[in-house]
Backbone bond lengths (Angstrom), bond angles and torsions (degrees), N, CA, C in turn:
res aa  C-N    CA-C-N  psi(-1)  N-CA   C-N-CA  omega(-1)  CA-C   N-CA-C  phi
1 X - - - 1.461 - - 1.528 109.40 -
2 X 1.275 115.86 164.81 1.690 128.50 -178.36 1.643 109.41 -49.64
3 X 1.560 110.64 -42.32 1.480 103.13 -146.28 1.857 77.39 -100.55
4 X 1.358 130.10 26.07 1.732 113.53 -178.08 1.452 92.28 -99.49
5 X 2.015 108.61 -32.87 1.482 117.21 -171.99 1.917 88.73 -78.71
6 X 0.893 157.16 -63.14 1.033 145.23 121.21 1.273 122.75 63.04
7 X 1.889 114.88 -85.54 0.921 129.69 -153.05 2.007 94.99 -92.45
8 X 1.665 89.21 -35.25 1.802 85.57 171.30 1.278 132.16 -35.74
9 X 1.409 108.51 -65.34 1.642 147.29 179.55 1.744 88.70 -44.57
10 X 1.387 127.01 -68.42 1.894 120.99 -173.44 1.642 86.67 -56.66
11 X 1.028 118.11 -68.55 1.769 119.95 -154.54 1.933 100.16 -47.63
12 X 1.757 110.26 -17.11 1.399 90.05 176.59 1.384 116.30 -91.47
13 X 1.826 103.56 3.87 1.609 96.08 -156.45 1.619 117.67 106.93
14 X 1.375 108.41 -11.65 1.329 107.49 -179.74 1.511 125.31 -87.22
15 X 1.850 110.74 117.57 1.346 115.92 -179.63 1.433 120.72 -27.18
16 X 1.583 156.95 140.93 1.008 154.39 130.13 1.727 94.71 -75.71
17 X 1.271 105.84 157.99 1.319 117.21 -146.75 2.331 92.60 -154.28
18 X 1.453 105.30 2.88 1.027 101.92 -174.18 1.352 122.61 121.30
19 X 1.806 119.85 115.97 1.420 112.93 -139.47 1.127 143.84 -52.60
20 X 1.402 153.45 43.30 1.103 135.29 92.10 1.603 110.62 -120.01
21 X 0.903 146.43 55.02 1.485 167.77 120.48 1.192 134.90 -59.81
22 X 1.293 124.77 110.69 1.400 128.47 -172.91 1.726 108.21 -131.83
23 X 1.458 86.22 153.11 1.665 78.23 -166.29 2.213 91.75 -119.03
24 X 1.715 82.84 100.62 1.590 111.21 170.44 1.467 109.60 -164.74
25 X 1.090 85.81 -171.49 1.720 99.51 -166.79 1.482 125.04 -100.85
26 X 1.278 122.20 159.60 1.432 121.64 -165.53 2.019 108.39 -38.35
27 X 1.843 91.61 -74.35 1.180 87.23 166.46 1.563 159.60 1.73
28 X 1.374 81.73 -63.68 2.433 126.84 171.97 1.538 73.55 -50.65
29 X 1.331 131.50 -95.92 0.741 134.61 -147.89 1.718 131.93 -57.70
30 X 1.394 95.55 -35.05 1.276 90.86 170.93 1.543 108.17 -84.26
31 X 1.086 132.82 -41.71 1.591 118.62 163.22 1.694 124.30 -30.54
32 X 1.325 95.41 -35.55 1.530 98.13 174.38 1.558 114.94 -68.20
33 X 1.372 95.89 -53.23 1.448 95.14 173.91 1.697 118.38 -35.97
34 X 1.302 106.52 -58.31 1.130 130.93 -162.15 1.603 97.91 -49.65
35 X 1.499 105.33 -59.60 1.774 107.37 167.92 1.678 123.73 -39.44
36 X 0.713 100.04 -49.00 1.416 124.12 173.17 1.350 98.06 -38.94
37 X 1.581 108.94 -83.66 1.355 113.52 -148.00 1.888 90.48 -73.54
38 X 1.038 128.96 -30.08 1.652 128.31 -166.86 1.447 105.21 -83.08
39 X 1.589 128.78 -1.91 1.181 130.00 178.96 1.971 98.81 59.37
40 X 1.399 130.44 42.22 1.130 131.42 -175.18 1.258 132.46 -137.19
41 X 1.143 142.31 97.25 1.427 145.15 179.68 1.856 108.14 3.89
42 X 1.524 104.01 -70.99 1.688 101.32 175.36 0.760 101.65 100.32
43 X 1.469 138.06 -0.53 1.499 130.43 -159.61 1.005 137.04 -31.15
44 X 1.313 110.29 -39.00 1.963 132.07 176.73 1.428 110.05 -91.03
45 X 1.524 117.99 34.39 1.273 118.61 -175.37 1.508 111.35 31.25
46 X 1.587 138.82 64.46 1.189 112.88 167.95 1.646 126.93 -98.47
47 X 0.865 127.81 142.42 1.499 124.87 -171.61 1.287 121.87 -108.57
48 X 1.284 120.57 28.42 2.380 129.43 -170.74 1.765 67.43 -119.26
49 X 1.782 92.98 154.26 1.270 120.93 153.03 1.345 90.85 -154.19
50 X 0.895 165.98 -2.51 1.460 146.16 -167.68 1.493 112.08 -67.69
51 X 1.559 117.37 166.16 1.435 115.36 -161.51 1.432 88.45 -126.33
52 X 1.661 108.83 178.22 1.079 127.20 -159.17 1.746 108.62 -75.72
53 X 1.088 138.17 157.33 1.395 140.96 -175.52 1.642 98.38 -95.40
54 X 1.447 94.44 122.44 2.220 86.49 164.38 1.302 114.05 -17.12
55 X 1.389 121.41 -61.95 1.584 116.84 -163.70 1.366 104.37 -70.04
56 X 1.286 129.00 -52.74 1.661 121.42 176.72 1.250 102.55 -45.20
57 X 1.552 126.60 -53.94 1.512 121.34 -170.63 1.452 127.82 -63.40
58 X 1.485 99.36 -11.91 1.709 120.41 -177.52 1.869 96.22 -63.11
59 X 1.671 84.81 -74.75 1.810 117.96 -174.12 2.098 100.56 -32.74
60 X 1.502 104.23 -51.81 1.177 103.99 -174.06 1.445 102.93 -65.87
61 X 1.112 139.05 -84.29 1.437 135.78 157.30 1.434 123.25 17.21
62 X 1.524 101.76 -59.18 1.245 101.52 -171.29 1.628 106.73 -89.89
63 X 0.776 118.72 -57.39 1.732 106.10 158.55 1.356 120.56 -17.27
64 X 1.261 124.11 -71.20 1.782 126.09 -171.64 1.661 84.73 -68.59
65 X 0.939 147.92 -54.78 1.372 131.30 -149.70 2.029 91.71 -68.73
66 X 1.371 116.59 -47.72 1.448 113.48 -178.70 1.969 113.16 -58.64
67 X 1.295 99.00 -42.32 1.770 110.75 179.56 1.306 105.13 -40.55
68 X 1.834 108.63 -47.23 1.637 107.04 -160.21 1.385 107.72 -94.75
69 X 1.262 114.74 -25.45 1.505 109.21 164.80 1.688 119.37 -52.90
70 X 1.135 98.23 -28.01 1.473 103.75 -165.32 1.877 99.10 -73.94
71 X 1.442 88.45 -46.70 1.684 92.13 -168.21 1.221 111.77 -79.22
72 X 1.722 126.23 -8.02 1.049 149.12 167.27 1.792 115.97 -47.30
73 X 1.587 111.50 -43.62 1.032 137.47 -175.29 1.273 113.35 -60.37
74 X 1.521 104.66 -54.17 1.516 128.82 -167.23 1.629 134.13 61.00
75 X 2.149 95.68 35.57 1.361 114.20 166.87 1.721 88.82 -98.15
76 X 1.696 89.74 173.34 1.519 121.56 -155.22 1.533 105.48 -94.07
77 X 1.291 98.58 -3.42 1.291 118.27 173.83 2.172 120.03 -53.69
78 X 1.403 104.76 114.33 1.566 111.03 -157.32 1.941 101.15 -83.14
79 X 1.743 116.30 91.74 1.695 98.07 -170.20 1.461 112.38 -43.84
80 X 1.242 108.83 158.81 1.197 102.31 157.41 1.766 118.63 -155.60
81 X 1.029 132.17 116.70 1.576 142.48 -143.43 1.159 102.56 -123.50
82 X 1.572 112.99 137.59 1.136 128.05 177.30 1.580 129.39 -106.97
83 X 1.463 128.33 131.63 1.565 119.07 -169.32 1.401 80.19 -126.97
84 X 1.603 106.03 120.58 1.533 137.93 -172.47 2.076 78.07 -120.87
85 X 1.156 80.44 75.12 1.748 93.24 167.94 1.416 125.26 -91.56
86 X 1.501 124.81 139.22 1.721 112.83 173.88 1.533 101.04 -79.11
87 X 0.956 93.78 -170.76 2.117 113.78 -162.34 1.705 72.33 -83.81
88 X 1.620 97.50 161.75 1.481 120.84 -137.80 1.409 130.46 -5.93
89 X 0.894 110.45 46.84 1.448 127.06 157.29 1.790 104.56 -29.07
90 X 1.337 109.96 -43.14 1.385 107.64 -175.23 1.849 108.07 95.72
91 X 1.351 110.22 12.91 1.593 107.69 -171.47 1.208 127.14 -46.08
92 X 1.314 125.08 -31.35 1.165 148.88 -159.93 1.854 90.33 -81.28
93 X 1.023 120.33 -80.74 1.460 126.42 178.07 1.604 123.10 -51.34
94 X 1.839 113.81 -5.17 1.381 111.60 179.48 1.667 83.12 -102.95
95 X 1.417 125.90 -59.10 1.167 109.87 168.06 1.789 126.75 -1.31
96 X 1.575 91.97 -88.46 1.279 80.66 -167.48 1.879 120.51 -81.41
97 X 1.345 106.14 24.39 1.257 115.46 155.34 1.551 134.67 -73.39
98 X 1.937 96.54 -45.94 1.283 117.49 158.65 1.528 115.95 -39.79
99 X 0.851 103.47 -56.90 2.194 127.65 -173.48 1.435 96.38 -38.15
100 X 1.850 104.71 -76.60 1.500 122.95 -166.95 1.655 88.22 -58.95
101 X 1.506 154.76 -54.71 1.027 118.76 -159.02 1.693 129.52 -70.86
102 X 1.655 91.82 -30.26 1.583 108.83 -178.81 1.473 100.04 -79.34
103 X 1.339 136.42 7.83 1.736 119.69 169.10 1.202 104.70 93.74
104 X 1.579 128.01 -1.53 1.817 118.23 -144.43 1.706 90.66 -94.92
105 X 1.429 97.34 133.45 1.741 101.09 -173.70 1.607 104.25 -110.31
106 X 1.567 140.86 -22.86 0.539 149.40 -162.08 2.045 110.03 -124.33
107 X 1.498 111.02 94.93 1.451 120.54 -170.76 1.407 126.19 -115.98
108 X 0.921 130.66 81.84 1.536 140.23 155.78 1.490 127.66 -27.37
109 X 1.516 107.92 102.18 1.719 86.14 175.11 1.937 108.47 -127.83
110 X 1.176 105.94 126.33 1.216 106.73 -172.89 1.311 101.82 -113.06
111 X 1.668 111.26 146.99 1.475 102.81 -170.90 2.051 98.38 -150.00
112 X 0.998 154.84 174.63 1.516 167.29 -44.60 1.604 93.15 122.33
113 X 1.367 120.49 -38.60 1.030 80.59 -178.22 1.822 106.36 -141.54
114 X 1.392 116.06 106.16 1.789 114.26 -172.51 1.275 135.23 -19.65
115 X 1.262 104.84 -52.93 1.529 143.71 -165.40 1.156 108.18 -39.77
116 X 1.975 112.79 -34.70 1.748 116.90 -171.49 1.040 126.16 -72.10
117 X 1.604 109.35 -22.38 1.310 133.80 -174.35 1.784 122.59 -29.90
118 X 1.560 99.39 -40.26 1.069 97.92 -177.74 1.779 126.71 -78.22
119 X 1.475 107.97 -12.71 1.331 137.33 179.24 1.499 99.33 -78.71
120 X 1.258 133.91 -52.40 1.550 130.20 -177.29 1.835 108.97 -74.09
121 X 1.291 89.96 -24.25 1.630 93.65 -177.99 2.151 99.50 -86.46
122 X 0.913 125.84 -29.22 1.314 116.34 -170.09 1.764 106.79 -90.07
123 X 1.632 111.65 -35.69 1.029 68.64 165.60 2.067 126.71 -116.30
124 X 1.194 93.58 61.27 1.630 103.86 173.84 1.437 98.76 -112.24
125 X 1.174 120.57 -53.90 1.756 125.54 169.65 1.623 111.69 -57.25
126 X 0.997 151.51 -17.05 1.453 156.18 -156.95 1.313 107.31 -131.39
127 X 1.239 122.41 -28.53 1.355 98.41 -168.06 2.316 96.14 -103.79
128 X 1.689 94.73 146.20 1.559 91.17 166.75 1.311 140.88 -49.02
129 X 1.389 116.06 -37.61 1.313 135.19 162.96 1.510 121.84 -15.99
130 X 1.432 95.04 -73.63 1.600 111.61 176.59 1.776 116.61 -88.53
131 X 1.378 120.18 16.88 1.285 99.51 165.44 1.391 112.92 -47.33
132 X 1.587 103.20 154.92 1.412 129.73 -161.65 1.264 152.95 25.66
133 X 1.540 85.03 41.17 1.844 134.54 175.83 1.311 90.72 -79.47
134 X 1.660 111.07 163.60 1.423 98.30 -172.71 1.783 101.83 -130.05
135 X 0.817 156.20 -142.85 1.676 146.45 171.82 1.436 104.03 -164.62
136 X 1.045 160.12 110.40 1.605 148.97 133.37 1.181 116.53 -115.86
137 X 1.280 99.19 157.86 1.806 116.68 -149.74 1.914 91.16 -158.83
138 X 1.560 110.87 -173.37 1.311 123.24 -163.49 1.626 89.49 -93.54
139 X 1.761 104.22 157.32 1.276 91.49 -167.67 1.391 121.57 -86.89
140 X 1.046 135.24 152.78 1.808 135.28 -156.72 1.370 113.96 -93.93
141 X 1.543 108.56 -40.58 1.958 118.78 175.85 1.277 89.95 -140.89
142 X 1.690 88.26 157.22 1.520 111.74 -175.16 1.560 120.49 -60.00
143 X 1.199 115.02 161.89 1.417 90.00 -162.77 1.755 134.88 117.74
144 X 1.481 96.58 -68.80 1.363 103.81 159.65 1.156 141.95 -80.33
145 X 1.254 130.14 165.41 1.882 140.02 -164.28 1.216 102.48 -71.24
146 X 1.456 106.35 130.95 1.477 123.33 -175.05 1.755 89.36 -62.27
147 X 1.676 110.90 167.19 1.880 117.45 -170.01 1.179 92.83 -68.67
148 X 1.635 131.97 -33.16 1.728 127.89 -174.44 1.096 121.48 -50.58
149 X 1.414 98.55 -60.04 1.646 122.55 176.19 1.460 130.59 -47.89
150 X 1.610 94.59 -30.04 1.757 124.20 -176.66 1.577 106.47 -67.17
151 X 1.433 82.47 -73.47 2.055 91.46 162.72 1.250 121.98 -37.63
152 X 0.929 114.84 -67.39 1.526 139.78 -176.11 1.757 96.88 -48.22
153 X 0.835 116.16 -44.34 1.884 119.84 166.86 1.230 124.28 -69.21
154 X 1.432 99.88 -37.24 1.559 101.25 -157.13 1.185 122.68 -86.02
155 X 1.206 137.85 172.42 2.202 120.64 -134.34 1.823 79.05 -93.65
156 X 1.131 106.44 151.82 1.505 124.65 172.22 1.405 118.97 -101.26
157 X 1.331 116.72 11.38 1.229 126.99 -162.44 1.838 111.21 -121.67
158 X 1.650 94.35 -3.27 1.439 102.25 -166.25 1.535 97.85 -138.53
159 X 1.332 113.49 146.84 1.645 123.21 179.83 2.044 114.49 -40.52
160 X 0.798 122.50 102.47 1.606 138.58 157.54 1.730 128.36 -80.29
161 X 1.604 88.53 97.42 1.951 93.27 169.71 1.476 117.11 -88.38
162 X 0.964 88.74 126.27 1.850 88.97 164.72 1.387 141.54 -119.14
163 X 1.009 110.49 105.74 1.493 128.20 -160.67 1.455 112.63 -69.83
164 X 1.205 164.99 96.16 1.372 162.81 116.00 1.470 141.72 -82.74
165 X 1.451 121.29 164.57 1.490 106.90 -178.41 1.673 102.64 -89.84
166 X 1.524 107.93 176.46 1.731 104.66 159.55 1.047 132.97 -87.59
167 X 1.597 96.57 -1.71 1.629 118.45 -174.67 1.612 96.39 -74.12
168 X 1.162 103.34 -57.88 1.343 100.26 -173.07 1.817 132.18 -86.22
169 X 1.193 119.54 -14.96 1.828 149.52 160.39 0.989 108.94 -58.29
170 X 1.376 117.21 -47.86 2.091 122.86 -159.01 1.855 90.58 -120.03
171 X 1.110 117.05 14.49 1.898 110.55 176.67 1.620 115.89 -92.85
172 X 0.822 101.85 144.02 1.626 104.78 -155.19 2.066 103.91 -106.74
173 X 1.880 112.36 132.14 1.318 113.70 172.86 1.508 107.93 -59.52
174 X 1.410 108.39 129.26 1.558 110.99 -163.94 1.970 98.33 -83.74
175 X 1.223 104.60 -17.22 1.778 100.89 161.54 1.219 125.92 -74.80
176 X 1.524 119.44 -29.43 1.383 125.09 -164.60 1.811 110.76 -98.31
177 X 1.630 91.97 -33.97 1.383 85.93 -166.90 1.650 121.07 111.91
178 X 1.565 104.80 -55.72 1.170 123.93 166.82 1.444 124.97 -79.04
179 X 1.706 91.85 -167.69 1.626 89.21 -159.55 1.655 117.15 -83.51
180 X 1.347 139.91 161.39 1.571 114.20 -146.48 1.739 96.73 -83.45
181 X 1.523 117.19 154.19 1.414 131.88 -174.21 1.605 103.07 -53.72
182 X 1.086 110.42 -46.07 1.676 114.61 -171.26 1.389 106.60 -67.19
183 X 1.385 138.65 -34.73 0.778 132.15 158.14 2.191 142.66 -75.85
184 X 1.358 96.36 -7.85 1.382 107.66 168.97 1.818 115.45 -22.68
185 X 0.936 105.63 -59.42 1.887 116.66 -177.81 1.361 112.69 -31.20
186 X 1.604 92.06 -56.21 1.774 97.26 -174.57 1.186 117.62 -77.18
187 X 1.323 125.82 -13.37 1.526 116.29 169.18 1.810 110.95 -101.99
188 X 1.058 118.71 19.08 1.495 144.24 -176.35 1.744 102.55 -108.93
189 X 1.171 110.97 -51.20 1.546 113.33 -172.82 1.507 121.88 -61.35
190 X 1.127 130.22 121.85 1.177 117.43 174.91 1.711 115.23 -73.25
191 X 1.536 124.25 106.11 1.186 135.52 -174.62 1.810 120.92 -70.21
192 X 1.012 142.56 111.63 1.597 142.39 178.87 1.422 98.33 -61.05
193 X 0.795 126.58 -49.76 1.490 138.34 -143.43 1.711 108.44 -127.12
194 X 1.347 161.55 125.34 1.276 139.40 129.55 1.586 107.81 -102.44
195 X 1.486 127.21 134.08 1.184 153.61 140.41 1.194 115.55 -48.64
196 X 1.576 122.53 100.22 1.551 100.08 144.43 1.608 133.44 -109.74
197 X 1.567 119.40 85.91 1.212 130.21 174.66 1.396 124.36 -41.72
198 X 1.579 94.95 123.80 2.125 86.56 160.38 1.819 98.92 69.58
199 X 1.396 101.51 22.39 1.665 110.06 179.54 2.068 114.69 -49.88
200 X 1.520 101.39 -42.52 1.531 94.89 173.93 1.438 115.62 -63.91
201 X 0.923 110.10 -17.54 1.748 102.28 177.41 1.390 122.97 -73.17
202 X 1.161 134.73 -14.92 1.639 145.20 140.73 1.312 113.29 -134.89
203 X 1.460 113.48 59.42 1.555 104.10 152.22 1.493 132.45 -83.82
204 X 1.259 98.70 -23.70 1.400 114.37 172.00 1.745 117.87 -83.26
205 X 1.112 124.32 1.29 1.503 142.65 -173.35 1.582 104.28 -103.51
């Protein structure tokens, strides 16, 4: 009922402005909903519930069933599986489905081409699934925490994606030789997961 979405909206802090009027945004509201129907706090206002499509659920499937075979074996051998997906396939969202089922808290995604960034970032922030997953990437406007710094903040106790190019991860200090200082962490971290997005666009490079 109206006044259950209602009671959400005060419980987040949100002005009523006059009885049933509140002064927020579409969103507010559909996040509430979303609480509602998920029996869940919502905290991060998220507003996706949709579930996985047979075929995403296939792809995921078959992955964890290949992961454990592999580790099943108990060679040193690193799996590695390929999703030769059509355009919206939805990869991005079976991805990090795959993650949450296999336990993997710590996810790497390197990609050829920047631009996607905003697609891996919307739906890890938006959808319910992954509340209090965390996202960092390079910084976008001035102002914000270099990706080191991000990490370096961000709770260690809760799932971490990391978004970067290869241009810039695998690019080398042209004084040193080596790999650039700002980046040390990520080739230091032990990764659950690496992504390689948008792979035809420098596979041959």
């Amino acid at each position: 009922m109206d006044h259950d979405v209602h009671a959400i909206l005060r419980k987040k802090g949100i002005m009523a402005v006059g009885g049933e009027w509140f002064k927020c945004t579409v969103n507010d509201v559909q996040a509430a909903i979303v609480a509602l129907k998920t029996g869940t706090s919502n905290i991060e206002n998220r507003t996706q519930t949709f579930k996985m499509r047979p075929e995403q659920e296939q792809a995921v499937e078959k992955t964890i069933a290949y992961y454990k075979k592999i580790e099943a074996e108990g060679t040193k051998h690193i799996p590695k599986f390929l999703w030769n997906a059509k355009m919206r396939f939805g990869k991005t969202f079976a991805t990090y489905q795959l993650a949450k089922k296999m336990g993997f808290t710590r996810v790497l995604i390197l990609t050829f081409k920047p631009a996607v960034e905003s697609a891996w970032r919307n739906d890890l922030e938006q959808h319910v699934d992954f509340e209090g997953w965390q996202f960092i990437s390079r910084q976008s406007n001035l102002g914000e925490q270099n990706i080191d710094v991000q990490y370096e903040n961000a709770h260690k106790d809760r799932p971490i994606v990391c978004f970067g190019s290869f241009q810039d991860f695998l690019g080398f200090d042209k004084n040193t030789g080596g790999i650039k200082s700002k980046n040390a962490w990520v080739h230091m971290t032990n990764w659950d997961l690496v992504v390689f997005d948008e792979y035809h666009f420098g596979a041959w490079k």
